[in-house]
N, CA, C and O atoms as CSV, one atom per row, in Angstrom:
chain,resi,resn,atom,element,x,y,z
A,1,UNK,N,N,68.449,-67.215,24.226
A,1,UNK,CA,C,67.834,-67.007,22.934
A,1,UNK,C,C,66.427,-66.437,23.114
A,1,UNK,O,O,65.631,-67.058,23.818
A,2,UNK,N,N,66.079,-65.312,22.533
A,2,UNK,CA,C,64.672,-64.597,21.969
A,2,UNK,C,C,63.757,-65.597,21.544
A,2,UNK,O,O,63.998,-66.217,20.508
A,3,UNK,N,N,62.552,-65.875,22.333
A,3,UNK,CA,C,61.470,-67.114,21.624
A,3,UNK,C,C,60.143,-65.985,21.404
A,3,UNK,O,O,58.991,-66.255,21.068
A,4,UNK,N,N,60.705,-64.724,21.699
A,4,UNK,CA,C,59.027,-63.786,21.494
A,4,UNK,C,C,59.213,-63.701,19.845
A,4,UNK,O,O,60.242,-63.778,19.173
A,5,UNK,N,N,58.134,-63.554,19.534
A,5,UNK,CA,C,57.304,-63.152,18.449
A,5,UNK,C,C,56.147,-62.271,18.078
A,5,UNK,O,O,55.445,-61.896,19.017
A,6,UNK,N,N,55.889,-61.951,17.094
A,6,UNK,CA,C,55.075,-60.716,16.515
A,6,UNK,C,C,54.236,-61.588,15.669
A,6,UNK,O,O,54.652,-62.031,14.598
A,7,UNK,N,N,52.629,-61.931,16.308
A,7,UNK,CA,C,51.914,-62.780,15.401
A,7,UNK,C,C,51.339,-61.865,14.585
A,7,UNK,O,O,51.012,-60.956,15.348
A,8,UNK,N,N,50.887,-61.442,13.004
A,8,UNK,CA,C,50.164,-60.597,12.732
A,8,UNK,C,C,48.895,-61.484,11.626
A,8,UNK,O,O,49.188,-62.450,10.921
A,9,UNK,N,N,47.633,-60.921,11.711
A,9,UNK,CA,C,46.445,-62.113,11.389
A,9,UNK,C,C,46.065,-60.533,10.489
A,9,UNK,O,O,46.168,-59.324,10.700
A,10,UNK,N,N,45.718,-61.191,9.710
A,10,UNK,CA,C,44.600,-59.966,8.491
A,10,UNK,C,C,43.493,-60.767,7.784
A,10,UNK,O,O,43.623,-61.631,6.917
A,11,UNK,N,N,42.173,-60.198,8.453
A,11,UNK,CA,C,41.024,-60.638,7.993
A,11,UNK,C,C,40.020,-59.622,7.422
A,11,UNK,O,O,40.198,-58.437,7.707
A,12,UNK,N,N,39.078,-59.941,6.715
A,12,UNK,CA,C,37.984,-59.037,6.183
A,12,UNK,C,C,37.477,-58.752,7.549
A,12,UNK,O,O,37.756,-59.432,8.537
A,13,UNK,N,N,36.498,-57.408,7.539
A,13,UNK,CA,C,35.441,-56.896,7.818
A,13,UNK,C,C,34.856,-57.815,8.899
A,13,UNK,O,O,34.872,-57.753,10.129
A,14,UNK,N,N,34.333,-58.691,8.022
A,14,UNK,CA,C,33.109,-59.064,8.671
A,14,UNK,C,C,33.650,-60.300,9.577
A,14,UNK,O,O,32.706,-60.859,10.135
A,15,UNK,N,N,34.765,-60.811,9.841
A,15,UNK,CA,C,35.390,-61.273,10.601
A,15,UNK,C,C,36.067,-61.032,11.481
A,15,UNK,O,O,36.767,-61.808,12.132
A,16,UNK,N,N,35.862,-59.379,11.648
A,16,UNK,CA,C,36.843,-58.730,12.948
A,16,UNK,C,C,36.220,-59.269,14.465
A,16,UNK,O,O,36.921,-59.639,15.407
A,17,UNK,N,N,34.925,-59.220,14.449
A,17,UNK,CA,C,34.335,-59.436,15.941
A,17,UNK,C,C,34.453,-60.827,16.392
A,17,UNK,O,O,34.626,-61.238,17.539
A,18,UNK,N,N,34.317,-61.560,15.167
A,18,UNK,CA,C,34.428,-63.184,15.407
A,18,UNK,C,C,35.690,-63.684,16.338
A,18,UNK,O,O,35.865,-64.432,17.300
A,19,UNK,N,N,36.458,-62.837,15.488
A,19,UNK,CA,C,38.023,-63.511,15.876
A,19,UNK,C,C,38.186,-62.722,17.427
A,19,UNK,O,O,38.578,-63.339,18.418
A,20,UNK,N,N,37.890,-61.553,17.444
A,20,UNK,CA,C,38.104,-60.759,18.465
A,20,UNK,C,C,37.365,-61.461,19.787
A,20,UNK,O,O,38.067,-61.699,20.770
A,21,UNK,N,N,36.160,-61.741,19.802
A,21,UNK,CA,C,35.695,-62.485,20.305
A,21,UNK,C,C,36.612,-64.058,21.147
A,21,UNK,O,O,36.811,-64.348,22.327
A,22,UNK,N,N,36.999,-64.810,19.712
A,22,UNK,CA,C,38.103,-66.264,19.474
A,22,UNK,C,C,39.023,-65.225,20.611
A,22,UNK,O,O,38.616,-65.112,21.767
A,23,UNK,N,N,40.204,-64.547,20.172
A,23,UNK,CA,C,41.196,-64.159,20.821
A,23,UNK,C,C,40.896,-63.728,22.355
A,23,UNK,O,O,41.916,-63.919,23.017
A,24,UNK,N,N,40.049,-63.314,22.983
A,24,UNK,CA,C,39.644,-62.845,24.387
A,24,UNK,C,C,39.675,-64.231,24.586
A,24,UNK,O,O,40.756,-64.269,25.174
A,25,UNK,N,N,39.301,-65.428,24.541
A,25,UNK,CA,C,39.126,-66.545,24.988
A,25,UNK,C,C,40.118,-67.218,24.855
A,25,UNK,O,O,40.071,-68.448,24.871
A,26,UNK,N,N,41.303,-66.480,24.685
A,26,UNK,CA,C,42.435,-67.826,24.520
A,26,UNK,C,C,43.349,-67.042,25.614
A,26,UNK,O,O,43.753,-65.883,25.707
A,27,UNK,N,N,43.570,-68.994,26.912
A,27,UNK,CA,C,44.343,-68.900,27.891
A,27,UNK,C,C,45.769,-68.464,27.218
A,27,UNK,O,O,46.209,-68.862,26.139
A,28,UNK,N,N,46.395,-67.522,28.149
A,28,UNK,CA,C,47.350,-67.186,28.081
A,28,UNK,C,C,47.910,-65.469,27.440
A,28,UNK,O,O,48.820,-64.657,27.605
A,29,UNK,N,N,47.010,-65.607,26.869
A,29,UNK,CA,C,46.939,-64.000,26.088
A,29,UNK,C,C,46.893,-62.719,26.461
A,29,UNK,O,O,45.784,-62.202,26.597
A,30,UNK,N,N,47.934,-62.049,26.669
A,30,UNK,CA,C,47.326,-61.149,27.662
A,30,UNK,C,C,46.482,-59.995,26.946
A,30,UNK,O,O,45.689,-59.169,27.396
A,31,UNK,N,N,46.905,-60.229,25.801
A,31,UNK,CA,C,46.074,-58.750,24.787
A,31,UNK,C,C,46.614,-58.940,23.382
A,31,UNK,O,O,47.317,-59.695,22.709
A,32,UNK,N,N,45.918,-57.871,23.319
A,32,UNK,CA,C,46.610,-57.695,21.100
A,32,UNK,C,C,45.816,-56.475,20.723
A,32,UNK,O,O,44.737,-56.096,21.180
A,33,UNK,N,N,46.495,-55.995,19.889
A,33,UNK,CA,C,45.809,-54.760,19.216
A,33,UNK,C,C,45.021,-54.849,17.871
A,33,UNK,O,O,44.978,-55.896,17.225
A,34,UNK,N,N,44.535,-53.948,17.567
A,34,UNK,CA,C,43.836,-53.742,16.459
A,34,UNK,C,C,43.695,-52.982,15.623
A,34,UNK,O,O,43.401,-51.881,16.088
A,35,UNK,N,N,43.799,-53.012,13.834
A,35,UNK,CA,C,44.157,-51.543,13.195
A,35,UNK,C,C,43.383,-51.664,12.226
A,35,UNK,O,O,42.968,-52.821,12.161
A,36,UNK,N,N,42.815,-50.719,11.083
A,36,UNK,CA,C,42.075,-50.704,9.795
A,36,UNK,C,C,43.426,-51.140,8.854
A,36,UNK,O,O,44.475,-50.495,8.864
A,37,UNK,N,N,43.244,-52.089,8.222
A,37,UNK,CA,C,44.126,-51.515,7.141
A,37,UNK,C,C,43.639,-52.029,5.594
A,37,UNK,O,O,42.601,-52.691,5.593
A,38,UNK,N,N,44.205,-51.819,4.441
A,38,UNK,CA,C,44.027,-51.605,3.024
A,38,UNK,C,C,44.739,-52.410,2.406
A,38,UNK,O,O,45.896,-52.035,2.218
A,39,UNK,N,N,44.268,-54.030,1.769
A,39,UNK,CA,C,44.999,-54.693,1.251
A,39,UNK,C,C,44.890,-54.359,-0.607
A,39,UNK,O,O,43.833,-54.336,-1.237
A,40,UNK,N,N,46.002,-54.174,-1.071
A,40,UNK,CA,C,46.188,-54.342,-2.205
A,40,UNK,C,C,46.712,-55.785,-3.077
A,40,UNK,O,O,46.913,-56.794,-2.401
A,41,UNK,N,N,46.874,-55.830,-4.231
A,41,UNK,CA,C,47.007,-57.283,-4.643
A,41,UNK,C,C,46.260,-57.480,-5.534
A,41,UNK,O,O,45.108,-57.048,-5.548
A,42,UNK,N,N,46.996,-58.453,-6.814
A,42,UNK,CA,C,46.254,-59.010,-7.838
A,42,UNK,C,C,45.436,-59.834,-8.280
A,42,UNK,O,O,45.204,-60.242,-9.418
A,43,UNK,N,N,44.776,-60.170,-6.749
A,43,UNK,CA,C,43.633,-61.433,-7.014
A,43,UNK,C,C,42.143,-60.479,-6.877
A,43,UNK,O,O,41.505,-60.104,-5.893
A,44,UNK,N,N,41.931,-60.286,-8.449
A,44,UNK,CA,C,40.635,-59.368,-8.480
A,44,UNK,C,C,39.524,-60.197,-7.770
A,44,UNK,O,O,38.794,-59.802,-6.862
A,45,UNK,N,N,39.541,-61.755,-8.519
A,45,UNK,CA,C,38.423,-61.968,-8.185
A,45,UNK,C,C,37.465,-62.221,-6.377
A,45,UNK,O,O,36.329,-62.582,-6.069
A,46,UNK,N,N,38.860,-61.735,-5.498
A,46,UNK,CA,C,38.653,-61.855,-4.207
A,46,UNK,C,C,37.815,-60.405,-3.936
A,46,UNK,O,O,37.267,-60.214,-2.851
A,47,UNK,N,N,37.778,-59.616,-4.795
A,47,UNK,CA,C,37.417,-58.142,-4.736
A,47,UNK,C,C,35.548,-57.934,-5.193
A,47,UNK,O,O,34.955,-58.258,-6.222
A,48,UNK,N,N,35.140,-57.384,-4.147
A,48,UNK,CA,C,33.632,-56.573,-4.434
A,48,UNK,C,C,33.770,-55.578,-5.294
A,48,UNK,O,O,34.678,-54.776,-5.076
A,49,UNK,N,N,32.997,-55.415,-6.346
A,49,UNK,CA,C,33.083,-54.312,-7.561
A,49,UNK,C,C,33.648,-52.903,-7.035
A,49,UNK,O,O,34.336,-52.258,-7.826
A,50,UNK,N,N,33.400,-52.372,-5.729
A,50,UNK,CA,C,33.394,-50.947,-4.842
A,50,UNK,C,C,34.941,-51.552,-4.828
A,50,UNK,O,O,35.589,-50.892,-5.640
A,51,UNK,N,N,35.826,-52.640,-4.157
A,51,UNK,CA,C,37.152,-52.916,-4.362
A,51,UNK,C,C,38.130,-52.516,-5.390
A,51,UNK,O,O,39.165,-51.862,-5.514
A,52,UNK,N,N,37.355,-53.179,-6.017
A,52,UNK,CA,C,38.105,-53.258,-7.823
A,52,UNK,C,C,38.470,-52.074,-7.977
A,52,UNK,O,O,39.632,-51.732,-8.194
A,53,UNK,N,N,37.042,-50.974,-7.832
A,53,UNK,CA,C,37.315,-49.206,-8.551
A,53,UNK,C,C,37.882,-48.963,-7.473
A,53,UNK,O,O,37.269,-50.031,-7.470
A,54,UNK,N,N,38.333,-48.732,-6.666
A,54,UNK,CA,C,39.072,-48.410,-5.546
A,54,UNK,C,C,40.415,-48.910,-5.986
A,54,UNK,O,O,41.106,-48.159,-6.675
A,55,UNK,N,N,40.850,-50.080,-5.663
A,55,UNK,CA,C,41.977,-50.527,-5.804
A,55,UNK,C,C,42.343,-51.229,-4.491
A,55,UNK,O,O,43.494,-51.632,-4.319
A,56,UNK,N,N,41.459,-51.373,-3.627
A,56,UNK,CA,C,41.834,-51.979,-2.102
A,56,UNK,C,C,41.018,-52.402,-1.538
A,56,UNK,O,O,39.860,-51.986,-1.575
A,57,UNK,N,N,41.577,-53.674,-0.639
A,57,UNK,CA,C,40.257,-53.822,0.040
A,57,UNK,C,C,40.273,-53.656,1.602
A,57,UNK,O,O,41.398,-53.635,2.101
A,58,UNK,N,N,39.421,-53.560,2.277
A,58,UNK,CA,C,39.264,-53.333,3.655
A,58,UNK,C,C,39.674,-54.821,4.402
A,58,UNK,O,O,39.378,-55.971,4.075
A,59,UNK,N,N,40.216,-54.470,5.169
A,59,UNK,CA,C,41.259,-55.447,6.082
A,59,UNK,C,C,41.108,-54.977,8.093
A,59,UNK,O,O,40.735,-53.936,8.634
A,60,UNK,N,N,41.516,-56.087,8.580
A,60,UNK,CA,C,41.312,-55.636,10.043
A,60,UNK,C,C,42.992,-56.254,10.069
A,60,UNK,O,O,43.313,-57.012,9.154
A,61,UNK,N,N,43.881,-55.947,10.995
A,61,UNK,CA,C,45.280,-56.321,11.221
A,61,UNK,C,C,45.233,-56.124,12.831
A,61,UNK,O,O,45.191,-55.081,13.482
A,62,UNK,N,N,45.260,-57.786,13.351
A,62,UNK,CA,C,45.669,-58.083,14.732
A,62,UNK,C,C,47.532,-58.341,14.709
A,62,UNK,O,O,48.275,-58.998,13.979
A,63,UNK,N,N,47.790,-57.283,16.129
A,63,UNK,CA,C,49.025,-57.715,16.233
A,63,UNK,C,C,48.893,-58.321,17.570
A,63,UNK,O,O,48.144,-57.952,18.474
A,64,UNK,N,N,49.838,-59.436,17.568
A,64,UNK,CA,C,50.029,-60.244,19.285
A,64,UNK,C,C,51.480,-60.499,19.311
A,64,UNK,O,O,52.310,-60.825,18.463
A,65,UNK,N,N,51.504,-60.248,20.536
A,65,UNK,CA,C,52.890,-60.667,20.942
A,65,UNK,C,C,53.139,-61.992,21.701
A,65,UNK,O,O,52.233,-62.153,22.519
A,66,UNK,N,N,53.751,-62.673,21.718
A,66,UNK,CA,C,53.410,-64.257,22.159
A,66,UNK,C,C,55.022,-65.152,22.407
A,66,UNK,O,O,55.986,-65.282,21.653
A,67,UNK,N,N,54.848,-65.486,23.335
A,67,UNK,CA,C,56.195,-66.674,23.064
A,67,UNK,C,C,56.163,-67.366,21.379
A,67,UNK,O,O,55.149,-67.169,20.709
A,68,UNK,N,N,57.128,-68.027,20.884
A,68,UNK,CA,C,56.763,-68.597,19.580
A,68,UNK,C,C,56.326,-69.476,19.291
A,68,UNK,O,O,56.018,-69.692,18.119
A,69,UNK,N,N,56.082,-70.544,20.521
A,69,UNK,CA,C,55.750,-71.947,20.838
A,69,UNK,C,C,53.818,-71.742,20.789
A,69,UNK,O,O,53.055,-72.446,20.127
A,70,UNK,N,N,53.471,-70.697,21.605
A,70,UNK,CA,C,52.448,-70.074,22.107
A,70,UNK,C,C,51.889,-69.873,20.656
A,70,UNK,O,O,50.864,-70.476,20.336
A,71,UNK,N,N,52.638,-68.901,19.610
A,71,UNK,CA,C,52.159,-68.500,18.540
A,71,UNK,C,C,51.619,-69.910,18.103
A,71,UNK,O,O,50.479,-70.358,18.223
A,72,UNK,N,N,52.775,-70.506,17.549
A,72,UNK,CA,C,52.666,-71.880,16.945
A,72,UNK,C,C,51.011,-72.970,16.926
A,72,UNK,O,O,50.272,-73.577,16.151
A,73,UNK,N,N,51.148,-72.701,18.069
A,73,UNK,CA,C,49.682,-73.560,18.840
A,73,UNK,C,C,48.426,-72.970,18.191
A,73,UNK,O,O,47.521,-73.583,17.626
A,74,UNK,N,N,48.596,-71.264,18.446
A,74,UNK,CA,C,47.397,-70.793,18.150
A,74,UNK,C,C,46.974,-70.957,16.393
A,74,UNK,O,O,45.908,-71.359,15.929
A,75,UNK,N,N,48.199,-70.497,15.657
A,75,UNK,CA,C,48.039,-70.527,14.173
A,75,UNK,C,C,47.502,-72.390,13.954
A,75,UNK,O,O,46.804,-72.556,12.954
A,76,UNK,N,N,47.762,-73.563,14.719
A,76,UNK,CA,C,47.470,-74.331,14.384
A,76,UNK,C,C,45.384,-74.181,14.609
A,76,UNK,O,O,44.535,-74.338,13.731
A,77,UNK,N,N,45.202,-73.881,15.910
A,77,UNK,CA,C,44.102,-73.840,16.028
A,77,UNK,C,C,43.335,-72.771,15.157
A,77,UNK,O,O,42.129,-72.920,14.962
A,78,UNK,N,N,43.870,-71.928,14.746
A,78,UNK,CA,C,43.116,-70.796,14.002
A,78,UNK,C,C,42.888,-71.897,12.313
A,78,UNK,O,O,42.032,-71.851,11.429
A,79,UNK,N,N,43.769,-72.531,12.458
A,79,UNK,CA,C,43.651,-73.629,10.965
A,79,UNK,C,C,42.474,-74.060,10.656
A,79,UNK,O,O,41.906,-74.166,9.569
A,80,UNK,N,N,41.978,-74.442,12.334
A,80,UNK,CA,C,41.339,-76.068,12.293
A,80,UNK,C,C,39.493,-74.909,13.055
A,80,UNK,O,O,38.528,-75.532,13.498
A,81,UNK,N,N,39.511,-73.299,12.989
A,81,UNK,CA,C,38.561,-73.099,13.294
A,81,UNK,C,C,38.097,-72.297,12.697
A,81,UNK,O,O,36.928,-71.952,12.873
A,82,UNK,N,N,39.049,-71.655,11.627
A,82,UNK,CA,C,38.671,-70.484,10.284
A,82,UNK,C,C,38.939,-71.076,9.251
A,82,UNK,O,O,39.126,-70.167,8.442
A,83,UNK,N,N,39.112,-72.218,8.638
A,83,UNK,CA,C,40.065,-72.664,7.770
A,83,UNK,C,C,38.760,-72.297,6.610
A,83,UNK,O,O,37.558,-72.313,6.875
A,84,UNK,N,N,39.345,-71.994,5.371
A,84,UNK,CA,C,38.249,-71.141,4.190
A,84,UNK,C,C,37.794,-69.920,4.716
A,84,UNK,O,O,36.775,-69.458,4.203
A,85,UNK,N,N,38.394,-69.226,5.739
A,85,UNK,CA,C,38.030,-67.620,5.998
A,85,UNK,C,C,39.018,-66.398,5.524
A,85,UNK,O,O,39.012,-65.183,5.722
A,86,UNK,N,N,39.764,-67.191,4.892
A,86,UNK,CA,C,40.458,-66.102,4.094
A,86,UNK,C,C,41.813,-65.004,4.996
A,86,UNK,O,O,42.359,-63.917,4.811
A,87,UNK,N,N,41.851,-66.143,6.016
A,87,UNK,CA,C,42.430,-65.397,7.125
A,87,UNK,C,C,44.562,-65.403,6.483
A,87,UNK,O,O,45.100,-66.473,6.199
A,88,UNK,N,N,45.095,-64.475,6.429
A,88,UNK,CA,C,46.317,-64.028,6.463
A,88,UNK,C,C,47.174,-64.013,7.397
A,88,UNK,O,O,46.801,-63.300,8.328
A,89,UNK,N,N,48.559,-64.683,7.615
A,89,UNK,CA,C,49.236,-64.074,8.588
A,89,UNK,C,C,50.891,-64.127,8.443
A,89,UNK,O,O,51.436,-64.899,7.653
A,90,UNK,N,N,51.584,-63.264,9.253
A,90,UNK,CA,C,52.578,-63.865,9.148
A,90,UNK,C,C,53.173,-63.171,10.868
A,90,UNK,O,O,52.756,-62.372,11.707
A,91,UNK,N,N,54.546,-64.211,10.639
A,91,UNK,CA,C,55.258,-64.021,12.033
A,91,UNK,C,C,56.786,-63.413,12.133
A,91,UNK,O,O,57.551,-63.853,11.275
A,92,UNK,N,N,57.296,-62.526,12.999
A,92,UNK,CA,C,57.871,-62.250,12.834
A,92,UNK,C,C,58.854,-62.547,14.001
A,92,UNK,O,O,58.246,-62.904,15.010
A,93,UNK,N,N,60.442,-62.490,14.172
A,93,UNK,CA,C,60.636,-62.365,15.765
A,93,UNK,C,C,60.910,-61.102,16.110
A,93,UNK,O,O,61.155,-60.207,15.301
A,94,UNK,N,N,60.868,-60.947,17.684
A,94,UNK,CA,C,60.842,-59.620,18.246
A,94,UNK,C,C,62.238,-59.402,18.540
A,94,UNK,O,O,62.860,-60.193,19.251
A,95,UNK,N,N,62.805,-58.298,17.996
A,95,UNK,CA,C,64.315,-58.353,18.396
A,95,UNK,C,C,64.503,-57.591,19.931
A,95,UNK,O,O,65.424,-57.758,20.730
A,96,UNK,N,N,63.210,-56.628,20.066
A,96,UNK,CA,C,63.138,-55.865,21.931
A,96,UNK,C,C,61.482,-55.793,21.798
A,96,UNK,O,O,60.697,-55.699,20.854
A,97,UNK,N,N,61.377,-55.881,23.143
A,97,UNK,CA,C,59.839,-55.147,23.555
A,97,UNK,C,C,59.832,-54.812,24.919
A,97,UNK,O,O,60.535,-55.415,25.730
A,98,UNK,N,N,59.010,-53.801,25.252
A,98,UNK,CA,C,58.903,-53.364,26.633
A,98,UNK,C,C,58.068,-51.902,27.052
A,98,UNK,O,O,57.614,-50.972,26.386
A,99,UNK,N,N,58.101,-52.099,27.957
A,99,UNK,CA,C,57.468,-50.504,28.249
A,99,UNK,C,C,58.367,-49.353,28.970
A,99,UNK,O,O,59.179,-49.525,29.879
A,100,UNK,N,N,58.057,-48.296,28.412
A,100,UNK,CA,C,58.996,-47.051,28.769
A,100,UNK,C,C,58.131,-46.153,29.795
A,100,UNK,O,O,57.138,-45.449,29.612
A,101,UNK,N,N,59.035,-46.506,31.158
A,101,UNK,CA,C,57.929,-45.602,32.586
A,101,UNK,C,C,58.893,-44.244,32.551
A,101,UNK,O,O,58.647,-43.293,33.292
């Protein structure tokens, strides 16, 4: 049975270095990536006025790949060390991964 997983975390701005920072320091990890992305959604009042007229807000999207047990652990600790940071995530399982030489 497949125990990998696809952790994905979406935070504001001003929480990209924090976490990035958090994630280099966690045993076991070998890496994760990093992307801009554009959250949409009907909770205005989470939105800066420049949001609102826009229609989106600025987002950072970590992907990790992780055993699921591994995931598990970390989302608990990310609970108990961002908890009120507005942090997003969800998990997915990996049906393949690998590298193509």
């Amino acid at each position: 049975m497949n125990d990998q997983v696809l952790l994905v975390l979406l935070v504001g701005p001003a929480l990209e270095e924090t976490l990035v920072d958090w994630l280099l320091l966690q045993q076991g990890l070998s890496g994760f990536t990093t992307a801009a992305a554009s959250g949409h959604g009907s909770a205005q009042e989470t939105l800066t006025l420049a949001e609102q007229v826009t229609g989106r807000s600025r987002r950072v999207m970590f992907h990790l790949h992780l055993d699921k047990a591994q995931a598990q652990s970390m989302l608990d600790q990310l609970r108990q060390e961002f908890s009120g940071a507005g942090l997003h995530y969800w998990m997915v399982p990996l049906l393949a991964a690998g590298h193509l030489d």
